[in-house]
N, C-alpha and C positions, 0 to 999 in steps of 0.2 A: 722610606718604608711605608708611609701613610699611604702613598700613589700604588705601589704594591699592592699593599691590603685592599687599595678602594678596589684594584685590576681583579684580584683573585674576587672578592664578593660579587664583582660583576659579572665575571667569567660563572661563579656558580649559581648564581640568577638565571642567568640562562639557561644553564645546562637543569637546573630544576624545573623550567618550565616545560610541562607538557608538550608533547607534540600534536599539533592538529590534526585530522583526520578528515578531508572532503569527503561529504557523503550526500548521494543523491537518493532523495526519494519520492515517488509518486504521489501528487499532489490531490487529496481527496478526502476527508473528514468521515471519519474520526481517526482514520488511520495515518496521514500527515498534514497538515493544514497552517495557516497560520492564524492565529489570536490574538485580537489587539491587548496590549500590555504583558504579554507573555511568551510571544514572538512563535515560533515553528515548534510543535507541539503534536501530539496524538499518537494513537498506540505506538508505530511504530515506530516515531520519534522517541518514545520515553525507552522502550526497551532498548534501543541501540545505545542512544546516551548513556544508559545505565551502564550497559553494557563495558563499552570504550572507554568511561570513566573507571572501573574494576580493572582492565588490562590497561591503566597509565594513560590516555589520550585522553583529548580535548576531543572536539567535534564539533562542523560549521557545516549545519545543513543546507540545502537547496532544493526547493520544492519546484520539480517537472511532471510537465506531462510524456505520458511512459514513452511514447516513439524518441523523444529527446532523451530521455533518461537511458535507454538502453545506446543512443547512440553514444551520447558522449562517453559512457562509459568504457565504452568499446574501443571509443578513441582515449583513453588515460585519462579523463579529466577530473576522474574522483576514484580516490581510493575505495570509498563504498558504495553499494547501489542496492534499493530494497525498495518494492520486492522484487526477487528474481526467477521470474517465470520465461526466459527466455536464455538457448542455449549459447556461450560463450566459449572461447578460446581463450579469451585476456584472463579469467579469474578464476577463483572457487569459492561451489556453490556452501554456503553454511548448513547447517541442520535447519528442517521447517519449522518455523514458530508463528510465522501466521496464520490464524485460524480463517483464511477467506472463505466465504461463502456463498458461490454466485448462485441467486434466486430469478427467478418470473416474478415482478410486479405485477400491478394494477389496479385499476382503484374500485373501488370495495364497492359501489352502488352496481358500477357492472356487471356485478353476480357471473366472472370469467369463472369456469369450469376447466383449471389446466391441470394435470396430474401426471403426463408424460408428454416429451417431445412430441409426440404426432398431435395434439391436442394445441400446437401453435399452428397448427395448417390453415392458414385464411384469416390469419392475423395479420397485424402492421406492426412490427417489431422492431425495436431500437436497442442496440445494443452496443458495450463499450469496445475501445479501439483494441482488435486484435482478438475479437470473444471467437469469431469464425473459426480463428487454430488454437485457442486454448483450451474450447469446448468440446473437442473432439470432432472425427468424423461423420458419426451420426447426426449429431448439431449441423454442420456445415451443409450436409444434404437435407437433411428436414427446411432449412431455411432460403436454399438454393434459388426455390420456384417461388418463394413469400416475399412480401414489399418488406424488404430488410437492409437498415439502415444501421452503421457502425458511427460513432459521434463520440468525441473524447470526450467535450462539456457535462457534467454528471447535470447540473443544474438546468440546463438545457432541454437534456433528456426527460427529466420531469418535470419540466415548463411542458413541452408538447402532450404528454401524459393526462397533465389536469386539462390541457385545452383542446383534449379528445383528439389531437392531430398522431396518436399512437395506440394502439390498443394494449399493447406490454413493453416494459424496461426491462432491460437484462443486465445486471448488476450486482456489485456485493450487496453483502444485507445491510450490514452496519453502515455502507457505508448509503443506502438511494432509501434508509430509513431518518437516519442524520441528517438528513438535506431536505428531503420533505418534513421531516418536523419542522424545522429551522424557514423551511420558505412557504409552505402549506399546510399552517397547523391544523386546520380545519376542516382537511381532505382525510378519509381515512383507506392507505391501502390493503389488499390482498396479498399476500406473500405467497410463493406456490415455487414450493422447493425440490424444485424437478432432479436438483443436477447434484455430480457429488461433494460434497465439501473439499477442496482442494488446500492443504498447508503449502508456503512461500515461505523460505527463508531471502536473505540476504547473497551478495557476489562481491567476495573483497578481490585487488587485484595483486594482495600477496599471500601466499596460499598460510605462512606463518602466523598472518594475522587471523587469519580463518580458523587453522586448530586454537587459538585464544580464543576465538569470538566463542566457539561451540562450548568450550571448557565452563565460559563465564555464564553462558546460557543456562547448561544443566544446573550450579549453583544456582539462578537466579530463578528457574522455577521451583530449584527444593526450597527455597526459600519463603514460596508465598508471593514473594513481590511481582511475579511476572503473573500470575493469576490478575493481583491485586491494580496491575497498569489496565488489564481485562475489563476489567470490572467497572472501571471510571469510564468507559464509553459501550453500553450492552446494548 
């Protein structure tokens, strides 16, 4: 009876333990990143986790850069993928919840005058991988004839910035403001928010978990807390 009893509490040990959840996501601060002593973290870390933790899962991230992240996903290797600005077959898309915001840098002694795409004409322009088709048509053709360069490395991007080897970033806000605080505090740049703020949700690869995801979402911003994940990185 005792061997029993130990078989049955083991059996329900298990079956009580959560199910993981692989989840990949683009690797960039403040919106995923890692932190020493507190491990994979930022916006969109905390809202998923919240999230997946409310519909019973666990969750074991993986921080990529996006051409890997859209591929492997595409190949099964994670049940989740965020964000998802690119179209799929394997999944479905969630409701958008992130607030991206791709702006024109540059740094601030420059006195750049940008206020519309034509006003990047005869600039040197670095921008991030895939901005060519995320940014539309228009972009694609204003940048076509310009010394324009596409670079995954965010920190990179604003290393050549300060050392005048680029005249504008093109970038989220939060996230090629984050990065210069963090590795140039003493540079001040120009923001010049040309373009339109675009929301990204998530891509699970089963559509079931997707109506949860959305469900636990709407809950989590009536709640204040998905403002409040906002708020710890502005």
């Amino acid at each position: 009876m005792r061997i029993m009893w130990l078989l049955f509490m083991l059996s329900w040990h298990l079956c009580a333990e959560p199910k993981t959840l692989k989840v990949a996501v683009n690797i960039g601060p403040p919106w995923a990143f890692y932190q020493e002593g507190k491990g994979i973290t930022g916006i969109d870390v905390e809202i998923i986790r919240q999230i997946l933790t409310k519909m019973g899962y666990s969750s074991e991230f993986h921080l990529l850069a996006y051409n890997r992240l859209i591929k492997e996903f595409n190949e099964g290797k994670f049940d989740v993928a965020s964000p998802a600005a690119f179209p799929s077959e394997n999944g479905y898309l969630t409701t958008p919840y992130l607030p991206f915001e791709d702006v024109v840098v540059s740094l601030k002694y420059n006195k750049l005058d940008i206020n519309t795409l034509a006003d990047l004409k005869g600039k040197n322009i670095i921008a991030y991988q895939f901005a060519n088709a995320v940014l539309g048509a228009e972009f694609a053709e204003t940048v076509k004839q310009e010394n324009y360069l596409e670079i995954a490395e965010r920190e990179l991007q604003l290393k050549l910035l300060v050392n005048a080897r680029t005249d504008v970033v093109i970038g989220e806000r939060r996230l090629l403001t984050h990065i210069m605080q963090k590795n140039h505090p003493n540079i001040s740049l120009t923001i010049h928010p040309i373009f339109i703020t675009q929301p990204y949700g998530a891509i699970f690869k089963e559509q079931q978990l997707q109506q949860q995801f959305d469900q636990e979402l709407e809950k989590l911003q009536q709640s204040g807390v998905y403002q409040d994940i906002l708020n710890n990185w502005p």
